[in-house]
C-alpha positions in Angstrom: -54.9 54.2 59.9 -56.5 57.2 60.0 -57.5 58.7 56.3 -56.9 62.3 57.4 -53.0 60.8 57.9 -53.2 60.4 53.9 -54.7 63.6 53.4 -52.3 65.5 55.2 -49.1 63.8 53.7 -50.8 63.9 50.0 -51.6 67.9 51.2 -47.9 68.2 52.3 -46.1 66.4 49.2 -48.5 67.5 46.4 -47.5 71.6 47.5 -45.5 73.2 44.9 -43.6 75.2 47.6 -42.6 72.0 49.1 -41.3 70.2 46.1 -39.1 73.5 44.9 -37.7 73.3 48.4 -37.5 69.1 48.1 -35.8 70.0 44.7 -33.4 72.8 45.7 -32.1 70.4 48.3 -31.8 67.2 46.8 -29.6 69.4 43.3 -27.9 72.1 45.4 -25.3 70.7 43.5 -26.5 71.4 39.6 -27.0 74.8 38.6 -30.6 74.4 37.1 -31.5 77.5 35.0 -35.1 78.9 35.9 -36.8 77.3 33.0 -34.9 74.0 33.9 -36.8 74.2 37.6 -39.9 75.2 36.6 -39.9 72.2 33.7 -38.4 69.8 36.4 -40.8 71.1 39.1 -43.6 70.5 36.5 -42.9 66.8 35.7 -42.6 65.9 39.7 -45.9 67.5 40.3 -47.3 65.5 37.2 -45.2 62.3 38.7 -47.0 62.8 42.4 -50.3 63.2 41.2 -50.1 59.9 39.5 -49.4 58.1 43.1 -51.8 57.0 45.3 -50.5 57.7 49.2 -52.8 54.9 51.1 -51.6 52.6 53.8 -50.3 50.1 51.2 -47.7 52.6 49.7 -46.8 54.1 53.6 -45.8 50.5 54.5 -43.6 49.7 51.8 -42.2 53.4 52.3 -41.6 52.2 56.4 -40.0 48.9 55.4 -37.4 50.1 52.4 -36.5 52.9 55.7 -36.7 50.1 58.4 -38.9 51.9 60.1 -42.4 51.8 62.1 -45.3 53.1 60.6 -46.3 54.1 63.7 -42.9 56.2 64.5 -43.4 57.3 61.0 -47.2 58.7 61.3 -45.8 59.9 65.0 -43.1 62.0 63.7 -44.6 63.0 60.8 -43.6 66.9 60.9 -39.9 65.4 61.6 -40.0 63.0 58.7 -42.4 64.6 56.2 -39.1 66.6 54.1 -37.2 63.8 53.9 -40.3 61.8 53.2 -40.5 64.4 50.0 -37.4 64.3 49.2 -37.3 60.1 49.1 -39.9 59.7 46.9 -38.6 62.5 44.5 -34.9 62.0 44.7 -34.8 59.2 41.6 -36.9 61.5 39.5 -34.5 64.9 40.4 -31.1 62.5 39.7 -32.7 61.3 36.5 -33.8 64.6 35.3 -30.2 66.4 36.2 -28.9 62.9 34.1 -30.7 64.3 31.2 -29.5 67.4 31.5 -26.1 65.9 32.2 -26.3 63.7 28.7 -28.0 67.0 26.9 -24.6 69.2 28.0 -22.4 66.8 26.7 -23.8 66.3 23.4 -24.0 70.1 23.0 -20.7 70.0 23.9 -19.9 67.1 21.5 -22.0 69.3 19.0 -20.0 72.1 19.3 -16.7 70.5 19.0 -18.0 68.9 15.9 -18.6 72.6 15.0 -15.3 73.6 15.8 -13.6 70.7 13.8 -15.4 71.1 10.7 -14.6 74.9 10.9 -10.6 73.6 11.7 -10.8 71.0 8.7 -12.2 74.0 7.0 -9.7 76.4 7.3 -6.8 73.1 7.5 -8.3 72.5 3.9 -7.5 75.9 2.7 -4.4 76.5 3.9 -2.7 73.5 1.8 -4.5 74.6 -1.2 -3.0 78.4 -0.2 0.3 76.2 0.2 0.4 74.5 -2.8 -0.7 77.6 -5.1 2.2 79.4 -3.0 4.9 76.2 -3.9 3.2 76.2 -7.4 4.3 79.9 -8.0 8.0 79.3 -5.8 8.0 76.1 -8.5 7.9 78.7 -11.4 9.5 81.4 -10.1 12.4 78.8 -9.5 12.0 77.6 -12.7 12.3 81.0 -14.4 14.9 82.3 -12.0 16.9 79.0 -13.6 16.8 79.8 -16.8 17.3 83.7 -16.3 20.7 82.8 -14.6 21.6 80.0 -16.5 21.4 82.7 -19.8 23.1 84.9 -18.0 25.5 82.7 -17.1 25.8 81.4 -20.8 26.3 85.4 -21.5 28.6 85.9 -19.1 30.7 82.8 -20.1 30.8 84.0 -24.0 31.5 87.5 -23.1 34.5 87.0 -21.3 35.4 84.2 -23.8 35.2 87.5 -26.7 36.9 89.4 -23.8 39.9 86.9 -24.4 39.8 86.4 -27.8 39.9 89.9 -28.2 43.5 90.0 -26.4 44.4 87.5 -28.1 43.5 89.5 -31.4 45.8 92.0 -30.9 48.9 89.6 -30.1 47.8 88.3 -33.8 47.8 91.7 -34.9 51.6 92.0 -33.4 52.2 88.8 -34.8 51.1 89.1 -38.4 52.5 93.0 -38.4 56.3 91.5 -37.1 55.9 89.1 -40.4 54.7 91.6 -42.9 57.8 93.9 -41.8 60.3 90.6 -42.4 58.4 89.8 -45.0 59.0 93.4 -46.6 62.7 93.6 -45.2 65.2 94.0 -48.4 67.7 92.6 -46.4 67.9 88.8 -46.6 69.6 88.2 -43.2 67.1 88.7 -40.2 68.2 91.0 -37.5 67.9 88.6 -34.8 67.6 91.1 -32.2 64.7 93.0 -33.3 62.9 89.1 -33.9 63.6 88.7 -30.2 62.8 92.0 -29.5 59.2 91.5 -31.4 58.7 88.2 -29.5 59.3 89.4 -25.8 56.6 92.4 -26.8 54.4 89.6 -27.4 55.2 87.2 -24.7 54.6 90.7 -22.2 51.2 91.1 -23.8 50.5 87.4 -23.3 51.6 87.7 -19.5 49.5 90.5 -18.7 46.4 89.3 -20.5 46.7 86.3 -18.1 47.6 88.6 -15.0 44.6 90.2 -15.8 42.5 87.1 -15.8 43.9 85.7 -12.6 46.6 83.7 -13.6 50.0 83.6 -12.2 53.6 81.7 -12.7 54.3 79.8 -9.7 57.5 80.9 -8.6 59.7 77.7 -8.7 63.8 78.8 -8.9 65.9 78.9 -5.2 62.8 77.8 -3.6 61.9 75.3 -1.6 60.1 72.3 -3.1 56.4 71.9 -2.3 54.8 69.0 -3.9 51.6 71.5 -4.2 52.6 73.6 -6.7 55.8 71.3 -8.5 56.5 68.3 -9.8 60.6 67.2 -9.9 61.8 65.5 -12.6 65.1 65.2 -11.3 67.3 65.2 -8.4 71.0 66.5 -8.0 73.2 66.6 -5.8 74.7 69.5 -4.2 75.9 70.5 -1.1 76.3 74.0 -1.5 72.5 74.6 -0.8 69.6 73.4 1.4 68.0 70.1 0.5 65.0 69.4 -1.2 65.8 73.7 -3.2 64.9 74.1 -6.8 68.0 74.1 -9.0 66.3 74.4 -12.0 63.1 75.1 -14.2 61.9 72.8 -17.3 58.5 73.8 -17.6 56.3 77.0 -16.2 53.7 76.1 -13.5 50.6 78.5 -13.5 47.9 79.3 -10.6 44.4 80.8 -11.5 43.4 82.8 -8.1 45.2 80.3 -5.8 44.2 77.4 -7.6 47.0 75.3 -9.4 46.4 75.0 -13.1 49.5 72.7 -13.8 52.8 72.4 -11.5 56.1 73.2 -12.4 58.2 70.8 -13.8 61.7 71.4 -11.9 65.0 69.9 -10.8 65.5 69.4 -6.7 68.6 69.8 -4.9 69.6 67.0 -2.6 72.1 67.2 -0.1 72.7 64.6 2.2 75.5 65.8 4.2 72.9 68.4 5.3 70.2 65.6 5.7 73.1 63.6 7.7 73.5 65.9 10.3 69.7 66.4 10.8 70.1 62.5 11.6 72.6 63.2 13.6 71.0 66.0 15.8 67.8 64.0 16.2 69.6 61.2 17.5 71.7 63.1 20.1 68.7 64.4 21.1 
């Protein structure tokens, strides 16, 4: 074979024109930055240089293609790009692999970067957290206290509220026995002991309205197992069944809520009860 056939291939695929046109096809899918060609472009020409083009290296070229050396040398000007390209392609794919693997680990890098910064700011938020609960902690713990003195406060000055009240029905008291005490007369008027004792049962009453509580209103009523308790049953059949005849004891209520029943006596009547029977059955 003709050496000017060596020549002209090593002339062809040794241009620098040629191999940025060889490269630009072979990666028209990366997006090479300028510096990134020129380095690339650099290391090809460095890569060409080292190989020999002699008949040897054209025939193993011919066989790998299944072609003819002949055909080959014929169509040279056909061939010669892809010829370029060939012998170049593995060292274009590994160098965009490099850049490939580079990318990554700068991205790898930079989500390292990130996370650390995350951890970071993770790592300070639950120590802002935990000063924050720290302080709620106290705060909590103060607030207790506060109220629970206040409560205490609360609780002992309406305690001396009462006691106060009940002060002046002593007062009433201890003036009604100085005045018996003092009485010439050695018979009591019993009305004006009476009379001394409803003032004070008044002033009870209405020291207890005042607090809330209330008699439960018990006589001619009907009975409710809420608010009484019977402690006998009579019969009569002049009234409704299951209506207070009678109170033994006073119920109270504080604000709705029952401090003890009244004790009463219930009515019963079972002719009225027999006729309920009676109407339910003909029903």
């Amino acid at each position: 074979m003709d050496k000017k056939i060596f020549e002209k291939i090593e002339k062809f695929v040794k241009d620098e024109n040629n191999i940025s046109k060889a490269v630009d096809h072979i990666s028209k899918n990366e997006k090479f930055e300028k510096e990134e060609k020129n380095e690339l472009i650099k290391h090809i020409q460095g890569y060409i240089n080292n190989i020999e083009f002699n008949q040897e290296f054209i025939d193993n070229y011919c066989t790998s293609k299944t072609i003819e050396v002949e055909k080959f040398i014929k169509e040279w000007d056909k061939n010669r790009k892809s010829f370029l390209e060939d012998i170049i392609t593995d060292q274009v794919n590994f160098f965009s692999e490099i850049k490939r693997q580079q990318q990554y680990f700068l991205n790898v890098e930079k989500e390292v970067k990130e996370l650390r910064e995350f951890k970071e700011k993770a790592e300070q938020t639950i120590r802002d957290y935990a000063e924050m609960c720290a302080r709620l902690k106290k705060d909590y713990e103060n607030l207790s206290k506060r109220t629970e003195k206040e409560k205490a406060e609360m609780v002992e000055n309406a305690s001396a509220g009462i006691c106060n009240s009940i002060i002046q029905i002593v007062d009433n008291f201890q003036h009604a026995l100085e005045n018996i005490k003092k009485t010439e007369n050695p018979s009591i008027d019993k009305d004006t002991v009476i009379s001394g004792l409803e003032l004070v049962e008044k002033k009870i009453v209405s020291i207890l309205s005042k607090e809330g509580v209330e008699p439960i209103v018990c006589l001619n009523q009907k009975f409710d197992h809420n608010f009484h308790e019977a402690l006998s049953v009579e019969e009569n059949s002049e009234v409704e069944d299951e209506i207070i005849l009678e109170e033994f004891r006073k119920g109270y209520k504080f604000k709705e809520k029952v401090l003890r029943p009244a004790l009463v006596k219930v009515a019963k009547n079972e002719s009225n009860e027999n006729g309920q029977n009676k109407e339910e059955k003909d029903k």
